[in-house]
N, C-alpha and C positions, 0 to 999 in steps of 0.2 A: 268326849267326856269332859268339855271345859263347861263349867257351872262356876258362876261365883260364888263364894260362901261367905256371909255375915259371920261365923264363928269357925274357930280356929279347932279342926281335928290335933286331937292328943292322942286316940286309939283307933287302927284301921285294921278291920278284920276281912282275911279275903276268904270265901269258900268256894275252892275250883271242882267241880264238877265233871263231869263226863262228856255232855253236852254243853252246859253253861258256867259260867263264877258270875257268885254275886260279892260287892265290894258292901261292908258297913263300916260307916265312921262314927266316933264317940270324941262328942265332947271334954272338958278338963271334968267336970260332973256326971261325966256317964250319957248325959242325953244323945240321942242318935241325930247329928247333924245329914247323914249323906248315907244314901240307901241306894245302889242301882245295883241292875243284873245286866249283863251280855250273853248273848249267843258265843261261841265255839265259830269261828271259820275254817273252813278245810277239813282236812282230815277226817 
């Protein structure tokens, strides 16, 4: 999960799942810098 970023996350929202979490970040103005999802290992 290393990506460089041109803008600096101010808000990271995680939504963990059953199977997956997806990670969102927000810039100082709300815009969405960084979007990914994972899979779940194991279990």
């Amino acid at each position: 999960m290393s990506r460089k970023l041109n803008a600096a996350i101010a808000v990271i929202g995680i939504d963990i799942g059953k199977n997956s979490f997806h990670l969102v970040g927000h810039d100082h103005r709300g815009a969405i810098v960084l979007r990914q999802a994972a899979l779940r290992e194991g279990a």
